[in-house]
N, C-alpha and C positions, 0 to 999 in steps of 0.2 A: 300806681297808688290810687286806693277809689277816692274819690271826692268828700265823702259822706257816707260812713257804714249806715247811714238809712236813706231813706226816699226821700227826699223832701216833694211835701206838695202846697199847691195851695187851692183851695175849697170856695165855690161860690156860695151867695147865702142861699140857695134853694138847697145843696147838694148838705147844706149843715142844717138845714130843716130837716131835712129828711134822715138826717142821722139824728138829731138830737128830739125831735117834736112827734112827726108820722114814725119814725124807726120802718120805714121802708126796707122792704128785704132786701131789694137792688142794694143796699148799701149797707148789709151786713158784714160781706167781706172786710171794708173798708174798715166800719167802725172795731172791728175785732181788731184791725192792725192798729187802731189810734190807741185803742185804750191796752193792746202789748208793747205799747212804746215800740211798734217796729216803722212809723212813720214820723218824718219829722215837718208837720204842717205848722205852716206859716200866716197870720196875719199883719192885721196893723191897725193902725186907729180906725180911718174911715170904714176899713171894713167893719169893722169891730161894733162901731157906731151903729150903723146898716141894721149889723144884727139885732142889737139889741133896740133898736126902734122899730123892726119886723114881731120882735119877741114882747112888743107893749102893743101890739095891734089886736084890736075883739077877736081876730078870729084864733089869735094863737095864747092870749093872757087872760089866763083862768082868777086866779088868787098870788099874792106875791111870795110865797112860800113855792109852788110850785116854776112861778119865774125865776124865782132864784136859786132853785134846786139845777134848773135847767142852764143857766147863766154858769152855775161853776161846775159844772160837768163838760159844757163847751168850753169853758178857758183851761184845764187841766188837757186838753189837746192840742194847745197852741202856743208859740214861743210868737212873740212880737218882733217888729220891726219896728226898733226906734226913728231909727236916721230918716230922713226925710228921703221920701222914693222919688226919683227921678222921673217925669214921661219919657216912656218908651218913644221910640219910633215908629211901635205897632197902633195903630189906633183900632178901636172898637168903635163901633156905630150906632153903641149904645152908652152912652158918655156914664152910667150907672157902672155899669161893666168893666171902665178902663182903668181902676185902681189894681182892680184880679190880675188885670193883665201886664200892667207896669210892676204889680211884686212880684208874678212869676220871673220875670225877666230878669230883676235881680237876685233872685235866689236859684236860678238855671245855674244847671240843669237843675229839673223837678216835674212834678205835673200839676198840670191846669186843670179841674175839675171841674165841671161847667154844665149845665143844659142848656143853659142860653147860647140861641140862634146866632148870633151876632159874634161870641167868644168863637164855638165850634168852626165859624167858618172862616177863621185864623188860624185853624189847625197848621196847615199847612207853611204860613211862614215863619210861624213860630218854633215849627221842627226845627229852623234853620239856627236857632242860639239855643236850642236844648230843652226846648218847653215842648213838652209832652198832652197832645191835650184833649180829654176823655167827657163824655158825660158820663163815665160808669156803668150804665145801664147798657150802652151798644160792646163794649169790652169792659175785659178784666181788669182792674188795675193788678199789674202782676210789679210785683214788691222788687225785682231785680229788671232796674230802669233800661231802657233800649238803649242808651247813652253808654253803660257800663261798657261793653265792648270797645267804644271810643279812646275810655280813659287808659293814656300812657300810663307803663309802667316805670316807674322810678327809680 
């Protein structure tokens, strides 16, 4: 029985710039899956927060019409995480970073979508509880999770 007929992932604030602000090609794929509803990305408050105090910075806030066009075209891609997130046992060495990495961990399997240095090079123990974890730009994110084969049938 699969987990989730979609992917869950979850998104750093660079990796949603770049979908939502630059529209970077590197992350065209991506956003075509977010807005066919074939991904199911995850936030939560602080990230949330993040963003939208990145998205009041000069170099990203034009006029507030345009902020707020950009504000609900980003939340119409994300389902929230109320409950209060638990610290992982993964720590990040960039204490900005370790929210991404404490909701991936409860919404594993999924993936971690990251550029930052510091996530990337947790790739490896995070494979170990199901966290997938990509800048996008060096691989595809391919929509049928490497986990799937894992999942018992019921």
């Amino acid at each position: 029985m699969k987990l989730s007929e979609k992917t869950r992932i979850v998104v750093d604030t660079n990796i949603l710039l770049d979908i939502i602000f630059f529209e970077d090609p590197h992350v065209e794929g991506l956003k075509n899956a977010l807005e066919n509803g074939q991904l199911e990305a995850w936030s939560c408050d602080l990230i949330w927060e993040e963003f939208l105090d990145v998205m009041r910075r000069p170099a990203f806030y034009k006029n507030e019409e345009t902020y707020q066009k950009m504000i609900e075209k980003a939340l119409k891609y994300f389902q929230f995480e109320v409950s209060k997130i638990p610290p992982s046992t993964y720590k990040c060495r960039d204490p900005d970073d370790q929210t991404f990495i404490d909701l991936a961990v409860i919404k594993a399997p999924c993936w971690l979508i990251s550029r930052d240095l510091e996530v990337l090079k947790l790739a490896k123990k995070l494979k170990l509880v199901n966290v997938e974890v990509t800048s996008n730009k060096k691989t595809k994110l391919s929509l049928t999770p490497p986990w799937e084969s894992l999942i018992q049938i019921a």
